[in-house]
C-alpha positions as CSV (number, residue, x, y, z in Angstrom):
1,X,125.1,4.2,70.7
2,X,124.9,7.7,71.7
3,X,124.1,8.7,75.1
4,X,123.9,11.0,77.5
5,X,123.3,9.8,81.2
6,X,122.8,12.3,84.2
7,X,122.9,11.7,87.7
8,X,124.0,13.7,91.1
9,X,120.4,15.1,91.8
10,X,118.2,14.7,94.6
11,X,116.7,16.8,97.7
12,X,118.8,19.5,99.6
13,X,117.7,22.2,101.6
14,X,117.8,26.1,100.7
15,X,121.3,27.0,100.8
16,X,122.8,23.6,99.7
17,X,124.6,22.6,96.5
18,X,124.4,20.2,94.7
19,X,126.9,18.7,91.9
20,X,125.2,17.0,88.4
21,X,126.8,15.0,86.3
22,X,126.5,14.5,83.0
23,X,128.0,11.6,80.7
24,X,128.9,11.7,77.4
25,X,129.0,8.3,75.4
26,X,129.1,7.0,71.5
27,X,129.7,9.8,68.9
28,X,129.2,12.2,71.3
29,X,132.7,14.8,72.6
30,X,132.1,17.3,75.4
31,X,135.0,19.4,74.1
32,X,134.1,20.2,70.5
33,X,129.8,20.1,71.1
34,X,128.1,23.2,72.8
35,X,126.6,21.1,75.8
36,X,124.4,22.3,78.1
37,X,122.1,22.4,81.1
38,X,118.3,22.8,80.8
39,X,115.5,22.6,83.9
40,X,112.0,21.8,83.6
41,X,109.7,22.9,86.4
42,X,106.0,21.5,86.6
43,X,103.6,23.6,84.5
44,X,106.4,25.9,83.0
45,X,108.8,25.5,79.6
46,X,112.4,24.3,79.3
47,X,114.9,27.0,79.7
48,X,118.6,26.7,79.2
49,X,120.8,27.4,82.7
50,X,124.2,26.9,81.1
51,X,125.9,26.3,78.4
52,X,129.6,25.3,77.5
53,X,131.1,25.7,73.9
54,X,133.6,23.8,72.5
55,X,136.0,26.5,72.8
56,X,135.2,26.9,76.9
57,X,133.2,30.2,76.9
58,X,130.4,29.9,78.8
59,X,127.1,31.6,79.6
60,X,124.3,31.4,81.9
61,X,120.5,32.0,83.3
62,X,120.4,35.1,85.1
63,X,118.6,33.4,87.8
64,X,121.7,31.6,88.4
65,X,124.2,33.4,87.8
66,X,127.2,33.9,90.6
67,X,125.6,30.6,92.1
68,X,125.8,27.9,89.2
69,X,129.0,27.0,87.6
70,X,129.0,24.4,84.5
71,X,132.4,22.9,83.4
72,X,133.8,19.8,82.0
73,X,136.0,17.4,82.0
74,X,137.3,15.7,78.5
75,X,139.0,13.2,79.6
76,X,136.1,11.5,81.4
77,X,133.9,13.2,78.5
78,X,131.8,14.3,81.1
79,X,130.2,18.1,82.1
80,X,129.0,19.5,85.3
81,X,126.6,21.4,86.7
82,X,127.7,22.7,90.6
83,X,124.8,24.7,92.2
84,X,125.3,26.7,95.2
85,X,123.1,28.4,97.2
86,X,120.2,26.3,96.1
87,X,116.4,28.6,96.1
88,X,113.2,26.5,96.1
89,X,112.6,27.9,92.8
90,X,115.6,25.8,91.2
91,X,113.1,22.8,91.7
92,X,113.1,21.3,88.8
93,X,114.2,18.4,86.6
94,X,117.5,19.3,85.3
95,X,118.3,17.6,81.5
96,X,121.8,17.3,79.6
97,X,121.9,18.3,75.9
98,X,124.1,17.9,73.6
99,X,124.1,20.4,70.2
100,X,126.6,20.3,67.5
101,X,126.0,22.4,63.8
102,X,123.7,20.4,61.7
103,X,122.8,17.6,63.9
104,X,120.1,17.1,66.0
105,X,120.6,18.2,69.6
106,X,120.6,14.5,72.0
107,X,119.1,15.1,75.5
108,X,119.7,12.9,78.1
109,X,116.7,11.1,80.5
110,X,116.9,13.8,82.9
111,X,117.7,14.4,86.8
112,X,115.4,15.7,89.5
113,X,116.4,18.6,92.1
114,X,114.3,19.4,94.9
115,X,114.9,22.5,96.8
116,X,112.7,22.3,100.3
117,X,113.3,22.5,103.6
């Protein structure tokens, strides 16, 4: 069964980080799919954050760039999403996805991160 399950989210204040998680299961392998990170805010679209290819290059959101990191580890086929200096406006809910050349991307259920004081 393939699966992707995230967790580490919650409520921090401006300022604070926070580390997501994000676990890979079934025929799913973080080291050869391009996984990523995607945030949902209330009235507004998906939009990617990060990204990690299968050959380690990376890219970003400019909103979060110099303040989000995404990396992964393959032995735990897992990938991360470490958030620093946390804005209000990174509220959002915060989805794993999983994308590999002619097969449907798999999204997991999803994480919510509150950024208030």
């Amino acid at each position: 069964q393939v699966q992707l399950v995230e967790s580490g989210g919650g409520l921090v204040q401006p300022g604070g980080s926070l580390r997501l998680s994000c676990a890979a299961s079934g025929s799913i392998f973080v080291s050869i799919y391009t996984m990523g990170w995607y945030r949902q805010a209330p009235g507004k679209q998906r939009e990617l954050v990060a990204a990690i290819m299968s050959g380690g290059r990376t890219n970003y959101a400019d909103s979060v760039k110099g303040r989000f990191t995404i990396d992964r580890d393959n032995a735990k086929n897992t990938i991360y999403l470490q958030m620093n200096s946390l804005k209000p406006e990174d509220t959002a809910f915060y989805y794993c996805k999983a994308d590999f050349p002619g097969i449907q991307g798999y999204w997991g259920q999803g994480t919510q991160v509150t950024v208030s004081s």
